[in-house]
C-alpha positions as CSV (number, residue, x, y, z in Angstrom):
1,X,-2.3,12.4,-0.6
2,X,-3.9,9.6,-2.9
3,X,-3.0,5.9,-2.8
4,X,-3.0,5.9,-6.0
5,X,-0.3,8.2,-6.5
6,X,1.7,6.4,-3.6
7,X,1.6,3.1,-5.7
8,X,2.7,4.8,-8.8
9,X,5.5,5.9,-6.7
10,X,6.1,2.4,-5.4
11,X,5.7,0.8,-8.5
12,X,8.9,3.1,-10.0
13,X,10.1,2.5,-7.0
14,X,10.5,-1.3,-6.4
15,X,10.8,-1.8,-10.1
16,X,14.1,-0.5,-10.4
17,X,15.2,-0.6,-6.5
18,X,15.6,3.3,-6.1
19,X,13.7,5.7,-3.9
20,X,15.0,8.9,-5.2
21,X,12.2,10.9,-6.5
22,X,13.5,13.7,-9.4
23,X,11.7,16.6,-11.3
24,X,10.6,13.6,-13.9
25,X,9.0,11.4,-11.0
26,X,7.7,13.6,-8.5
27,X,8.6,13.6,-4.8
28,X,10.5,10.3,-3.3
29,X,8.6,7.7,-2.3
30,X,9.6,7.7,1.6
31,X,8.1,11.4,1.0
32,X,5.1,10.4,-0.1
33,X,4.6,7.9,2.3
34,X,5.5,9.7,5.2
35,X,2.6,12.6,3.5
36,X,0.0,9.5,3.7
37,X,0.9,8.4,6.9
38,X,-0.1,11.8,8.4
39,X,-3.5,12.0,7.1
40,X,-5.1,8.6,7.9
41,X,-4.8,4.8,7.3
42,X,-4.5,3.7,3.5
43,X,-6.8,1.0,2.6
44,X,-5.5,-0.9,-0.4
45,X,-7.3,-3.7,-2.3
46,X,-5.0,-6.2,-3.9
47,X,-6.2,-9.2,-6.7
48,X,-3.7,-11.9,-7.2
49,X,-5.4,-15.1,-9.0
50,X,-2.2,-17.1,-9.9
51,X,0.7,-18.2,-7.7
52,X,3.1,-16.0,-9.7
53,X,0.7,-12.8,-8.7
54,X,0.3,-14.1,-5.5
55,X,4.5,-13.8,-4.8
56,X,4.6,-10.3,-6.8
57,X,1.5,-9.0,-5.0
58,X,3.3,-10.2,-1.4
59,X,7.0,-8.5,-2.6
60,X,4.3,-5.0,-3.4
61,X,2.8,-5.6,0.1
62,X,6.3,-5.6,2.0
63,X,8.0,-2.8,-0.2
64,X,4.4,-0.7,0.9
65,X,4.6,-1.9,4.4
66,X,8.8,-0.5,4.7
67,X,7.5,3.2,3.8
68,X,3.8,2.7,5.3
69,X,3.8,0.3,7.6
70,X,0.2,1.1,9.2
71,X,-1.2,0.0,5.9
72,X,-4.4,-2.1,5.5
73,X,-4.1,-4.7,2.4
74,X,-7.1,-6.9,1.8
75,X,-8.4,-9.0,-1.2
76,X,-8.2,-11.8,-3.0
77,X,-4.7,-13.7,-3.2
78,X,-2.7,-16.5,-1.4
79,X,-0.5,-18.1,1.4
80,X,2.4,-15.5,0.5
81,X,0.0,-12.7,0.5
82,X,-1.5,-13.7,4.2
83,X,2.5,-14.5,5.1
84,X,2.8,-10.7,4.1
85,X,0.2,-9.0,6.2
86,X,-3.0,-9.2,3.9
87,X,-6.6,-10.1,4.8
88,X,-7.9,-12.2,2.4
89,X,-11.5,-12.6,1.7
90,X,-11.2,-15.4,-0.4
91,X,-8.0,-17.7,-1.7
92,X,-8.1,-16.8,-5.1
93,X,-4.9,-18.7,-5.9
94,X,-6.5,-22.0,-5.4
95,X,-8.8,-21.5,-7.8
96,X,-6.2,-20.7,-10.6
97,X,-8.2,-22.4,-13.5
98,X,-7.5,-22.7,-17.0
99,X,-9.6,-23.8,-20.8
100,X,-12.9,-22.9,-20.4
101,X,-14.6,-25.8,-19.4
102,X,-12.5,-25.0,-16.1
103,X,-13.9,-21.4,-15.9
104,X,-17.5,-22.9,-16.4
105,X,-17.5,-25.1,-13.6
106,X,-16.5,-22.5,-11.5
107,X,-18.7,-20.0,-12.9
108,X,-20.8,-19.1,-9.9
109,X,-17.9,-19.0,-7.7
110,X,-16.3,-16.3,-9.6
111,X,-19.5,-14.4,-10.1
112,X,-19.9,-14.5,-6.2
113,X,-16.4,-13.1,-5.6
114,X,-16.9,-10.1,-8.3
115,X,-20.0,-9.1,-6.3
116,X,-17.7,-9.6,-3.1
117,X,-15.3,-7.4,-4.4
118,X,-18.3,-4.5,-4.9
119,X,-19.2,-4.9,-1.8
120,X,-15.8,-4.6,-0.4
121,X,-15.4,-1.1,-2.5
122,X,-18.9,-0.1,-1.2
123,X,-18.5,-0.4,2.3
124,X,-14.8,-0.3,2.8
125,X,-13.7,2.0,0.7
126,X,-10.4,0.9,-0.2
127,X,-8.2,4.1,-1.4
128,X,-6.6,1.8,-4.1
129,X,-7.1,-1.3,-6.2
130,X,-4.3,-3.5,-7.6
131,X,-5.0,-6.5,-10.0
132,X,-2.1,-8.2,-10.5
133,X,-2.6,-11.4,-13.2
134,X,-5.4,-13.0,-13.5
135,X,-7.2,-10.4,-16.6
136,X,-10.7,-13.3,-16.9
137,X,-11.3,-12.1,-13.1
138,X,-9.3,-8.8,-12.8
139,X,-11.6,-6.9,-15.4
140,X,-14.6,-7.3,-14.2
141,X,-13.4,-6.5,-10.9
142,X,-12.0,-3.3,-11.9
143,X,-14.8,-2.4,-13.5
144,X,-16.7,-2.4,-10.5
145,X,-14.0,-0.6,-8.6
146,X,-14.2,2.2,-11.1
147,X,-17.8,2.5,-10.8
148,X,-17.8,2.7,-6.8
């Protein structure tokens, strides 16, 4: 079972509130869950930069928890995201910066945390990655999770 397919399942799922699966979307979610929770531990990766990302990615984190609740969240985010169960390795949401002189002050800071981040998908693994806002940051950080 990927994670990847079980957030595409959560994402239908808490967008529109139902956890019926159909021919059109696959298995239910609490199906898919219960399939991931058989094989091992899910390790997911979450990026929220902004307070607004930081509530979504927290509201993902508890719909995920209700159908997997052995789950591992860790990444970069805020209060709400520790308040839900995440690890963080660095409070992303206090640095919410905007114009670019903002961005160039802080330049080594974000350069760190992208390195951070492929260091994170190196050793750790994570069988999932979800950016949520925050693109300036986000892309570079997927494209180290696609290369790992």
């Amino acid at each position: 079972m990927s994670a990847v397919r079980l957030l595409k399942s959560a994402r239908f799922w808490y967008g529109n509130g139902s956890d019926s699966g159909g021919p059109e979307h696959g298995p239910s979610f609490p199906a898919l869950c219960m399939e991931a929770s058989e094989t091992r531990q899910m390790r997911i990766f979450i990026s929220a930069g902004e307070p607004s990302g930081d509530l979504h990615a927290a509201n993902l984190i508890h719909a995920l928890r209700e159908r997997a609740p052995d789950a591992e969240f860790t990444g970069y985010g805020g209060s709400k995201m520790t308040e839900a169960g995440a690890v963080l390795k660095y409070p992303l949401v206090n640095l919410a910066v905007m114009w670019f002189l903002s961005v160039f002050q802080n330049i080594v800071t974000f350069v760190r945390l992208i390195f951070l981040a492929d260091r994170c998908f190196r050793d750790e693994k994570p069988d999932a990655v979800v950016l949520v806002d925050y693109p300036g940051l986000n892309w570079w950080i997927a494209r180290r999770a696609k290369a790992r």
